[in-house]
C-alpha positions in Angstrom: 39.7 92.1 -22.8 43.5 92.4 -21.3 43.9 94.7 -18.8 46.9 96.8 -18.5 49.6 96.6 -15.7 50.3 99.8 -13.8 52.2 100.5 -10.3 54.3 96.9 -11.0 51.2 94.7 -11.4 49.6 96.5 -8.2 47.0 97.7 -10.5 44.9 96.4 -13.2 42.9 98.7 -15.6 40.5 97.4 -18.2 39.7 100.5 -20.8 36.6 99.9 -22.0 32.3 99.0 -21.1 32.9 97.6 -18.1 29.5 94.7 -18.4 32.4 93.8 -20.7 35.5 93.8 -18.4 33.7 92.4 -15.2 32.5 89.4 -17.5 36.3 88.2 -17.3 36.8 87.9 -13.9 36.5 84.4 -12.2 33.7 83.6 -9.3 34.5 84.8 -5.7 38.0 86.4 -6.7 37.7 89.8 -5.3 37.8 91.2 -1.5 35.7 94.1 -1.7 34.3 96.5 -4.2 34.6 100.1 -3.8 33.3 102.3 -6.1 32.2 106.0 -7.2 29.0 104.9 -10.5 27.4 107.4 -12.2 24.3 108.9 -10.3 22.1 109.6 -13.9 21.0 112.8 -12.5 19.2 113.8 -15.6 15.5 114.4 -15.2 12.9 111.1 -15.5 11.5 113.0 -18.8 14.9 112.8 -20.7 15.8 109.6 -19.2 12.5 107.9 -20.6 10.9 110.6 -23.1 8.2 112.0 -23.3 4.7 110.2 -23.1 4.3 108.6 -26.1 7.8 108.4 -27.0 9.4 104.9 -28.4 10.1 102.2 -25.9 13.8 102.3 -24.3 15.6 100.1 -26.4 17.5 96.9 -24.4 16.9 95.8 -21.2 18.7 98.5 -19.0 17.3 100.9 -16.7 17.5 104.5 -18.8 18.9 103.0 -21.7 17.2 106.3 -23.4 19.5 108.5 -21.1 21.2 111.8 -22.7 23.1 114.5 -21.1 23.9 114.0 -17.5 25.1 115.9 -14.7 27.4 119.0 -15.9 26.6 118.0 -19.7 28.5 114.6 -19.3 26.9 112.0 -21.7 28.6 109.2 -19.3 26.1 110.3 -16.6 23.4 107.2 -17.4 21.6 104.8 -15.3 21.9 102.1 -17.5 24.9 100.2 -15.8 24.9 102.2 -12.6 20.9 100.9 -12.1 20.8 98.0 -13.6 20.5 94.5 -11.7 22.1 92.1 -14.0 25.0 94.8 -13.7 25.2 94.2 -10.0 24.6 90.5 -9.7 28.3 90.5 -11.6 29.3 92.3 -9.1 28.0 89.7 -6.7 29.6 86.6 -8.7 33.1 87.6 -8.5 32.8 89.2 -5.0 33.8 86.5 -2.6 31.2 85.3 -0.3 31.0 88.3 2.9 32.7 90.4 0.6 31.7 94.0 1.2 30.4 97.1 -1.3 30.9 100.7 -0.9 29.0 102.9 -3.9 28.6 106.7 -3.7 25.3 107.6 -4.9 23.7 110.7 -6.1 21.1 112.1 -3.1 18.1 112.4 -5.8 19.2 108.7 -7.4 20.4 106.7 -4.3 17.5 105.0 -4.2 17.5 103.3 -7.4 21.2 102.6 -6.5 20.1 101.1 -3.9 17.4 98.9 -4.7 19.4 97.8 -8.0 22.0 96.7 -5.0 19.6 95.0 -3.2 17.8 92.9 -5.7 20.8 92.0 -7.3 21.2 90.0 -4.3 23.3 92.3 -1.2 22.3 92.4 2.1 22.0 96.6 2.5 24.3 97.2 5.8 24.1 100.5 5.8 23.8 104.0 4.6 27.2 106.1 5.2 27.1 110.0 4.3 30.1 112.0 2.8 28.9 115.8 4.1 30.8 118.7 2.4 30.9 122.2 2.2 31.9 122.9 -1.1 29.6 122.4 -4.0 26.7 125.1 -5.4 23.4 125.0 -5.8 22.0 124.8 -9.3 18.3 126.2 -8.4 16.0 128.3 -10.6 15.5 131.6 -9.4 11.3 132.3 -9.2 11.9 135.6 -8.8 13.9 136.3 -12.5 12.0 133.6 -14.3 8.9 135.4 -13.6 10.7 138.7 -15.4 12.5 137.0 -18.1 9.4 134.6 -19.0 8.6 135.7 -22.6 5.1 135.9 -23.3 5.0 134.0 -26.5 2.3 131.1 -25.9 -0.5 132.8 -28.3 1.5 133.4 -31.1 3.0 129.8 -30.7 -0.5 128.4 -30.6 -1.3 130.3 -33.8 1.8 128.6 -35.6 0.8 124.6 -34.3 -2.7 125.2 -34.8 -1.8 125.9 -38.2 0.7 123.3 -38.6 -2.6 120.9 -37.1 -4.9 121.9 -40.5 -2.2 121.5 -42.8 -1.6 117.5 -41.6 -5.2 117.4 -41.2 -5.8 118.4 -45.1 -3.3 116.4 -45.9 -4.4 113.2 -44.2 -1.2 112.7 -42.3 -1.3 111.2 -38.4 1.1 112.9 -35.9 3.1 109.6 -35.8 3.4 109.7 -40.0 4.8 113.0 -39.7 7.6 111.6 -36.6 8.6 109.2 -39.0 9.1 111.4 -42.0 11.1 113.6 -39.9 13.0 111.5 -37.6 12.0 112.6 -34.4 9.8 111.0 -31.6 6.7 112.4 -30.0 7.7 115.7 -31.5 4.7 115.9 -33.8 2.2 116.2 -30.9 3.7 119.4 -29.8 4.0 121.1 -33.4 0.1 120.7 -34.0 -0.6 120.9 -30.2 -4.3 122.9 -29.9 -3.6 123.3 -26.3 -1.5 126.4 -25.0 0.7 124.3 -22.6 1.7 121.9 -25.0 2.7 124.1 -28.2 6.0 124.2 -29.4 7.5 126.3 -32.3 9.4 123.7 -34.8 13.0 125.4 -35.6 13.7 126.8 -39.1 14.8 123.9 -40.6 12.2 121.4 -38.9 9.7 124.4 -40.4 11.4 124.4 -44.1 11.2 120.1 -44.1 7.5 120.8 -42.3 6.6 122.7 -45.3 7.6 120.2 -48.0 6.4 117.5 -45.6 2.9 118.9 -45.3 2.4 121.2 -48.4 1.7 124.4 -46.9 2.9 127.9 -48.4 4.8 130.8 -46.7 1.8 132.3 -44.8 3.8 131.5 -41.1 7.2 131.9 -42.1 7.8 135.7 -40.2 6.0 134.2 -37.5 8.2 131.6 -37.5 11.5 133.4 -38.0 10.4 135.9 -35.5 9.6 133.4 -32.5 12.9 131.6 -33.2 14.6 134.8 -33.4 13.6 135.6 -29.9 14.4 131.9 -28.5 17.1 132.6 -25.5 16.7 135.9 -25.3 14.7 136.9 -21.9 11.3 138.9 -22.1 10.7 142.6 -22.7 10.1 142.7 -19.2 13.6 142.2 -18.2 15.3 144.2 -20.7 13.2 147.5 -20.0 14.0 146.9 -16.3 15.4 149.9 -14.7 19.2 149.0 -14.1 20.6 149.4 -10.6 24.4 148.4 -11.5 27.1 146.6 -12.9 29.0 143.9 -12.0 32.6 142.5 -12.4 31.8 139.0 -12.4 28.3 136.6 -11.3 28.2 137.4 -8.2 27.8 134.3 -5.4 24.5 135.9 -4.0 21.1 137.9 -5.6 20.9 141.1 -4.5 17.6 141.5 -2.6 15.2 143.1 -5.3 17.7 143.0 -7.5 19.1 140.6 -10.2 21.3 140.2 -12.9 22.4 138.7 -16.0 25.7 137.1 -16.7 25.4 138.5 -20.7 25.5 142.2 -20.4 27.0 142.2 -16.3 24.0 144.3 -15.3 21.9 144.2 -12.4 18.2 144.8 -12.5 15.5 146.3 -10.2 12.5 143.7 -10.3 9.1 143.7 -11.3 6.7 144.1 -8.3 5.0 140.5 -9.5 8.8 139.1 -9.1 9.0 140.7 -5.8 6.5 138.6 -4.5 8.9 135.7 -5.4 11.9 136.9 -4.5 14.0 134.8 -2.4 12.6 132.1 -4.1 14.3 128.9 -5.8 13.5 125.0 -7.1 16.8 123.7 -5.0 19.2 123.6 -2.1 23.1 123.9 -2.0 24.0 119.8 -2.3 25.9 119.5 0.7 26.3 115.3 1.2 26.3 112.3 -0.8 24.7 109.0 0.3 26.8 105.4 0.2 25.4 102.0 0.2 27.5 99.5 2.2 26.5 96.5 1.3 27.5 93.2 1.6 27.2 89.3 -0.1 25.8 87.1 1.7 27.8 84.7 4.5 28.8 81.1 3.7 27.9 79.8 7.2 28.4 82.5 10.1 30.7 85.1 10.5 33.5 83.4 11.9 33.6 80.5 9.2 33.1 82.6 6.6 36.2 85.1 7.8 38.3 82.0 8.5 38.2 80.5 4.6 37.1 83.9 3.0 39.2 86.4 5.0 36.1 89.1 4.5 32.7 89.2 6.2 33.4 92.0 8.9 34.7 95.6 9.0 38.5 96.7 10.1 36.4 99.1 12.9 40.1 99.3 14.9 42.3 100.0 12.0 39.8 103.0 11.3 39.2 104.2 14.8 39.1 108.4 14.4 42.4 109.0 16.8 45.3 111.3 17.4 45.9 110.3 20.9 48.6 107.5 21.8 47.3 107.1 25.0 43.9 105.3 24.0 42.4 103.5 21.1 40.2 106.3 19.3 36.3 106.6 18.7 34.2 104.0 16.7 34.3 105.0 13.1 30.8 106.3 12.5 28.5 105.9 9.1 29.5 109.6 9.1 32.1 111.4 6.9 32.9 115.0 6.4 35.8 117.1 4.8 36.6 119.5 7.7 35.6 122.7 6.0 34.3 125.4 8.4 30.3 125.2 6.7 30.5 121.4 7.7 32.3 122.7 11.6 29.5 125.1 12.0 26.8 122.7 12.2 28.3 120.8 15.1 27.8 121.7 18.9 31.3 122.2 20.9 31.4 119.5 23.2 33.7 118.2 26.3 34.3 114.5 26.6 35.6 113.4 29.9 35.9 109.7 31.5 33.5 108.8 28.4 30.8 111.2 28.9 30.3 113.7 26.4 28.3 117.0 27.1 27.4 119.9 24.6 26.6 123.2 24.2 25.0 125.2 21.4 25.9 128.6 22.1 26.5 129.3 18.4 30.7 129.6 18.9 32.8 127.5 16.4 35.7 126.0 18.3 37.4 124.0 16.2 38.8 120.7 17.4 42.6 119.5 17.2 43.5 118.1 14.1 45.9 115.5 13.3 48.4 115.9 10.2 47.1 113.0 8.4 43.0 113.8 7.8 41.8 112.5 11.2 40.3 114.3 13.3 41.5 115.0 17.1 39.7 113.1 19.9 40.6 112.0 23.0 38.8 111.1 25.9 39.2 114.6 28.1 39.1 116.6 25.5 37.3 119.3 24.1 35.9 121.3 20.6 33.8 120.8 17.9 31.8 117.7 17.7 33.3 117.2 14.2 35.9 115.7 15.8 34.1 112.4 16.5 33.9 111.6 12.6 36.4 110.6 10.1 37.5 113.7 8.4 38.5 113.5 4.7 40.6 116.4 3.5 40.6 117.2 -0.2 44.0 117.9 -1.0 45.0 120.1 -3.9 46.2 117.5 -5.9 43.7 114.7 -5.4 42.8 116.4 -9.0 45.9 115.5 -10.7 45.0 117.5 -13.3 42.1 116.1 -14.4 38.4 117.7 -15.2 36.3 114.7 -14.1 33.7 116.4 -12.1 33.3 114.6 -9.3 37.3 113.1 -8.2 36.7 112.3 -4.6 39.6 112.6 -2.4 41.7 110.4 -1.8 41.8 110.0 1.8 38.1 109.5 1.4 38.7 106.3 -0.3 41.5 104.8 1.5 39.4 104.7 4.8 36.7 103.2 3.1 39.3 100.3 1.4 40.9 100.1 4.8 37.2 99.4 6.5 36.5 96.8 4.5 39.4 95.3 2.6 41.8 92.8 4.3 45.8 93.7 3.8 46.8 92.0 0.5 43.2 92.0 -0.5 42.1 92.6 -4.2 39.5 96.1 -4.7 37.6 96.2 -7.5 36.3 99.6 -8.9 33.9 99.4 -12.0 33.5 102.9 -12.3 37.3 104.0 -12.0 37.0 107.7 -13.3 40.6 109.1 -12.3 41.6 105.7 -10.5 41.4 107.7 -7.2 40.3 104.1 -5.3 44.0 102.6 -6.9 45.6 104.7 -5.6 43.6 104.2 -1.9 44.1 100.4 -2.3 48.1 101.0 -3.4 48.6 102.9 -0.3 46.6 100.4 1.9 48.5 97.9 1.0 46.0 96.1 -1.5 45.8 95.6 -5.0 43.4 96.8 -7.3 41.5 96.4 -10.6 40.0 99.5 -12.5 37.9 99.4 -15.3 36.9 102.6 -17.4 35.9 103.4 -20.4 36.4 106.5 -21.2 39.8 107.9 -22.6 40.4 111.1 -21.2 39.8 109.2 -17.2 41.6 106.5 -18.7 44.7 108.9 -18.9 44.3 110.4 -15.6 44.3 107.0 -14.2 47.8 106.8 -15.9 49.1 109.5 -14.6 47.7 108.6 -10.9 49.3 105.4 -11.3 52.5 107.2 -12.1 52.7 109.8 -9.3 51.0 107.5 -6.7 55.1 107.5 -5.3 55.4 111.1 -6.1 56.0 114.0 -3.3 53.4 117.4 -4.0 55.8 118.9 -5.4 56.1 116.6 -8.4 52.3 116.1 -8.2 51.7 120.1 -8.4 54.3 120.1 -11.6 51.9 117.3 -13.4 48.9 118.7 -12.3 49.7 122.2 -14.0 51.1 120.4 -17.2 47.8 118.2 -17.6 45.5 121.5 -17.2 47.7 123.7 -19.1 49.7 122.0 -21.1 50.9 124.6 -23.8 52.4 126.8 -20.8 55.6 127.1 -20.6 57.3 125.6 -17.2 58.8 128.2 -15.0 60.5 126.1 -12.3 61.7 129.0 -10.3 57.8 130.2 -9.8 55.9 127.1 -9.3 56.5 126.0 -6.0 56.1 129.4 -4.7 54.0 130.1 -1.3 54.3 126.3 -0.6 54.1 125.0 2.9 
């Protein structure tokens, strides 16, 4: 596989599986590995089926994965989790070479562990705290109105699927082969209320021919298919309350509504007792294993022939004072918006003392230009202002509708903590190349490898503008989203600071 050349041989990206790219890469050639993987957060029952499902196929972790976070299929375990993935990671890091992956907080875990018994030392745990993001929980309180109350007439339809294999001396797993599915069989002749599942029309009209059986459930059928994803009498007789413009970012007490028909809904008193109720909290951090290869001899000889084994701690002091040397960078990283400010204490630091006080106020600390926070020894404000603070910027995007681009300030402190200048980063999992274009501005050079085309684009493109102004970044950024509107130059720029 030959990589291409981007930013004047700065950066190398291989487009395609990257078990294939990594295989190409000699022993001990790379500096440090910073990287973003996939965090498979799909649930365990579609990573490995359901119980008495076929047996993964191969010999990577959630090799059966589907549909992954936001619907991508790209969100899998299977390289992200596997060992043999990461021990070639471990061959062509050099000896003390250090690892930075972002993890999912429900997956880091198996992230981690992969890490670790691919051979890293686990250094640490760093957290990159947030306050966007939006919680995708269930609301108890409307499920409980828009359940459907279909299970007996479901049960009626599988019991009677159950006879017909019976009579015609067919096991569940004869009728999963005939049709093609797995483990789908027990829950079409399930006799057990919590298991039953109505087969869809045209799994009922190859049912029919499969097992023999006349047109006796076909209304049945066609009614409790016709009623699939469409919410329970309940609901719809509600009394309704109001309408709405848009989903609204909050329930409305007793009230709820539906984005379909914009209408908001007194509750049931059952769903009262709920209400207020979900499966999930707003996501508000993501986890990231530092790890690190093991030393050739101790620190010091391994730094003097490797040039890696330690962390830049100076070059990533959190500073904005001339007159001393800045704070310790902490395992703690945060983006500066006012939800993440509010959950420190003010605090006053003076002749290296720090008190606090919780009296609720939000007093933001000074703030450099660059993404760094203000601190000082004397000075005052938010705690915050002891952390690293990573700033999306509008155009860390580049026009690109990867779900999760990290920004990239974010990634050039964590290249600059553990990558020498001149050093070579390697990022597996490249997505939009935002690690490149860290390593480019660090002063390193990088190699990408991703394989799919539409990222492999917007790593073009972030090659391209890495030299760029915002301006010209804004102006590629619109074109990339919208790229049938016409350019109105005179407009564009407009409101800028």
């Amino acid at each position: 596989m030959t990589p291409e050349t981007l930013l004047d041989g700065k950066v190398q990206l291989y487009c395609g599986d990257n078990r294939d790219a990594i295989a190409a890469l000699p022993d001990n050639s790379i500096d440090s590995i910073v990287t973003d993987p996939p965090y498979a957060l799909v649930s365990i029952v579609k990573r490995f089926g359901k119980q008495g499902a076929a047996a993964a196929k191969g010999n990577d972790a959630y090799a059966r994965a589907s549909a992954g976070f936001l619907g991508q299929a790209w969100d899998t375990g299977e390289v992200a989790f596997s060992v043999d993935f990461w021990r070639e990671c471990l061959r062509v890091l050099k000896p003390g070479g250090h690892l930075f992956a972002f993890g999912g907080d429900r997956t880091y875990h198996r992230l981690a562990c992969s890490i670790e018994d691919a051979g890293f030392e686990i250094r640490r745990m760093f957290l990159w705290v947030y306050g966007s993001g939006f919680p995708k929980a269930h609301d108890v309180a409307k499920a409980i109105d828009k359940a459907r109350d279909d299970r007996a007439d479901i049960l009626t339809v599988t019991t009677f699927i159950a006879a017909a294999a019976e009579r015609a001396g067919m096991s569940r797993a004869d009728i999963d082969a005939a049709m093609g599915t797995s483990d789908m069989a027990g829950w079409w002749t399930s006799r057990l209320i919590r298991r039953c599942q109505c087969p869809n029309l045209m799994q009922w009209g190859a049912l029919k021919l499969l097992l023999g059986f006349g047109d006796d459930m076909d209304a049945a059928v066609e009614r409790l298919n016709a009623r699939k994803g469409e919410p329970s009498d309940t609901w719809k007789d509600a009394e309704v309350v109001g309408e709405y413009d848009r989903a609204p970012t909050m329930g409305f007490g007793d009230h709820r509504f539906d984005v379909r028909d914009q209408k908001i809904r007194e509750l049931s008193d059952l769903a009262k007792q709920w209400d207020g109720w979900k499966t999930d909290v707003k996501p508000a951090l993501e986890p990231i294993c530092l790890g690190r290869k093991p030393l050739a001899g101790t620190v010091a000889e391994n730094v003097l022939e490797f040039g890696v084994g330690a962390l830049n701690i100076d070059g990533c002091r959190i500073q904005a004072d001339l007159r001393n040397e800045g704070r310790f960078p902490a395992n703690l990283v945060h983006d500066g918006s006012a939800e993440v400010i509010a959950l420190f204490p003010d605090s006053v630091s003076s002749g290296g003392k720090q008190t606090s006080g919780h009296d609720g106020a939000m007093r933001m600390g000074r703030s450099s230009g660059d993404g760094a926070n203000a601190c000082g020894l004397g000075d005052s404000g938010s705690a915050a202002r002891f952390f690293y603070t990573a700033k999306a910027d509008d155009h860390d995007r580049v026009g690109s509708k990867h779900p999760t681009v990290k920004p990239v300030d974010l990634m050039q402190w964590l290249v600059r903590l553990v990558t020498p200048k001149g050093g070579v980063v390697l990022d597996p999992f490249a997505g939009t190349g935002t690690t490149g274009e860290a390593a480019f501005r660090e002063g390193c050079r990088a190699i990408l490898m991703e394989r799919e085309p539409a990222y492999q684009d917007d790593i073009r493109r972030r090659m391209r503008l890495a030299l760029s102004g915002p301006d010209e970044r804004k102006r590629e950024s619109i074109k990339a989203k919208e790229p049938d509107k016409p350019f109105e130059a005179g407009s564009l720029f407009a409101g800028l600071t």
